[in-house]
C-alpha positions as CSV (number, residue, x, y, z in Angstrom):
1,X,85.8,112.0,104.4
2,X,87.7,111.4,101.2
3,X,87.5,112.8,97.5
4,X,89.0,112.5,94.5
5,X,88.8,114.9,92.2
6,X,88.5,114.3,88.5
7,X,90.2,116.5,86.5
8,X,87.4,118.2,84.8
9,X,86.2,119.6,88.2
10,X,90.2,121.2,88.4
11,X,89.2,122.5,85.0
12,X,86.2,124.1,86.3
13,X,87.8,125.6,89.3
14,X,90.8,127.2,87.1
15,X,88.7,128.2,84.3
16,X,85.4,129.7,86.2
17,X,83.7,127.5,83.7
18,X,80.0,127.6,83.1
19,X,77.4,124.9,81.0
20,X,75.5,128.2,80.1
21,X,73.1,127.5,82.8
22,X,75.0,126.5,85.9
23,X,78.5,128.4,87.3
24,X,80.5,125.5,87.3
25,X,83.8,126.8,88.6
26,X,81.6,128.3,91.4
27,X,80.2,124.8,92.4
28,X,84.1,123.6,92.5
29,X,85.3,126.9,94.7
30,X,82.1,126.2,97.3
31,X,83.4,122.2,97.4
32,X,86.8,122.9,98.0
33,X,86.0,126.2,100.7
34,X,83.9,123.1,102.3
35,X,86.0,120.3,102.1
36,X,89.2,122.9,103.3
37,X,86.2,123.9,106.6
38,X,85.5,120.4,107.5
39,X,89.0,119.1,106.9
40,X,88.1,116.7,104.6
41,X,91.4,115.1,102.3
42,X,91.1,116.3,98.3
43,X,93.1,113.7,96.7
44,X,94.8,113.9,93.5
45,X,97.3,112.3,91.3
46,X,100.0,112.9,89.0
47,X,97.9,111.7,86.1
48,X,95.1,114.8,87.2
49,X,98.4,116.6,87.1
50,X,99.6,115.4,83.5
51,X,96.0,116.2,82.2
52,X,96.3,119.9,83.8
53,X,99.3,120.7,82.0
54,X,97.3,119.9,79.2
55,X,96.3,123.0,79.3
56,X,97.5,125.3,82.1
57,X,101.0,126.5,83.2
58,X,103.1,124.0,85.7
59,X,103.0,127.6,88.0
60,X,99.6,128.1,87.6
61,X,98.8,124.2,88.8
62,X,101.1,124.8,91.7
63,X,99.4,127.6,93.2
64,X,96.2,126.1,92.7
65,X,97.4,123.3,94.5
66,X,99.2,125.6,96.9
67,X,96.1,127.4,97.9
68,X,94.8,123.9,99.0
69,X,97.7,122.3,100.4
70,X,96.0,121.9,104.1
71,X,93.6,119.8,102.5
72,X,95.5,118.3,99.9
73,X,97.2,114.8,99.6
74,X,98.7,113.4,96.7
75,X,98.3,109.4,95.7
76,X,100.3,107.2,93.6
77,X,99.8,105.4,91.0
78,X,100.6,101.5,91.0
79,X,101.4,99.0,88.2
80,X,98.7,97.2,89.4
81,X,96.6,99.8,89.0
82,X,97.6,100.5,85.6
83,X,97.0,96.8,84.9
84,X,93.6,96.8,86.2
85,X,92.6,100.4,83.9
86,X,93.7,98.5,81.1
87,X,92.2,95.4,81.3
88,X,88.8,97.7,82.0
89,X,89.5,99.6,79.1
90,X,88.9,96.3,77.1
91,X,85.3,95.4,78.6
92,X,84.3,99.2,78.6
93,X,84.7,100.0,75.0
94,X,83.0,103.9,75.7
95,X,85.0,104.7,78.8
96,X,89.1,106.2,78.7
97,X,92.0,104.1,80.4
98,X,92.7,107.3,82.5
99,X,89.0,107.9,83.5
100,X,88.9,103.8,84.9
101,X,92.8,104.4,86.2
102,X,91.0,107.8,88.0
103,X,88.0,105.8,89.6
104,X,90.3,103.2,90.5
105,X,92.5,105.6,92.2
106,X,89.7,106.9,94.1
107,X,88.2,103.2,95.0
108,X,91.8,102.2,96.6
109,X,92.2,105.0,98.5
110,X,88.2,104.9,100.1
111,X,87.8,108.1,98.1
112,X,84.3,109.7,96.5
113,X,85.0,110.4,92.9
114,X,84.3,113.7,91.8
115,X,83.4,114.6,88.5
116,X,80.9,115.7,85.9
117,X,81.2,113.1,83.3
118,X,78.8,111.4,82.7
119,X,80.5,108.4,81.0
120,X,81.8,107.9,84.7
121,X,78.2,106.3,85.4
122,X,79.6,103.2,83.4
123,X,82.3,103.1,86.7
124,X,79.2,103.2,89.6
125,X,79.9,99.9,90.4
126,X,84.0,100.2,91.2
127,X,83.1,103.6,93.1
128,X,81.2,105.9,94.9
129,X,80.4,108.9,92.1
130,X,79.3,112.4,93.0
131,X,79.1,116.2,91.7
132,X,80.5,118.7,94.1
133,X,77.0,120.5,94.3
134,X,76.0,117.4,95.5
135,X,77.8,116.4,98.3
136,X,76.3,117.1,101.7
137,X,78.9,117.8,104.5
């Protein structure tokens, strides 16, 4: 199996983030110890890579990424993918031109997308969407 992982799941892993309720960071460690155990492909992008350094050190990225790498496998980004997110963009007035470039990603590349957003559930019909607490390997 395939997933991509949205950004915000990266987030929780590197932050230990919680919702107050629910360990988030610790749902995204458990998917990743899983997908790394069944050798399932995590696939990311250099826009989940722009977004990172958003907020986190180019070093600390890289080790995260290094601590993965046997699972790991980045995907590029076409023009006609970036065609397609923006003309998206237009129709889907709520939804980001990087979320619908992310979902594409994931679509071209037979990918699940992973994420928490919830304004992904305007994408359910480009791609397969799931939480990592709720995939079943």
């Amino acid at each position: 199996m395939k997933f991509y992982l949205d950004t915000c799941i990266w987030m929780d892993y590197l932050e230990s983030r919680t919702d107050g309720l629910r360990p988030l960071g610790e749902f995204a460690f458990a998917f990743l110890k899983a997908c790394k155990t069944k050798k399932h492909s995590i696939l990311f992008s250099e826009l989940v890579s722009f977004e990172l350094r958003q907020y986190h050190s180019e070093e600390r990225i890289r080790q995260m990424f290094a601590d993965h790498q046997t699972t790991l496998n980045e995907v590029s980004i076409s023009n006609s993918q970036q065609l397609e997110a923006k003309m998206l963009e237009l129709k889907l007035n709520e939804v980001h031109k990087s979320d619908i470039l992310h979902a594409i990603l994931a679509r071209d590349n037979g990918a699940i997308l992973i994420t928490r957003d919830n304004h992904f559930n305007e994408l359910s019909s480009l791609v397969k969407i799931s939480k990592p607490e709720e995939v079943y390997f």
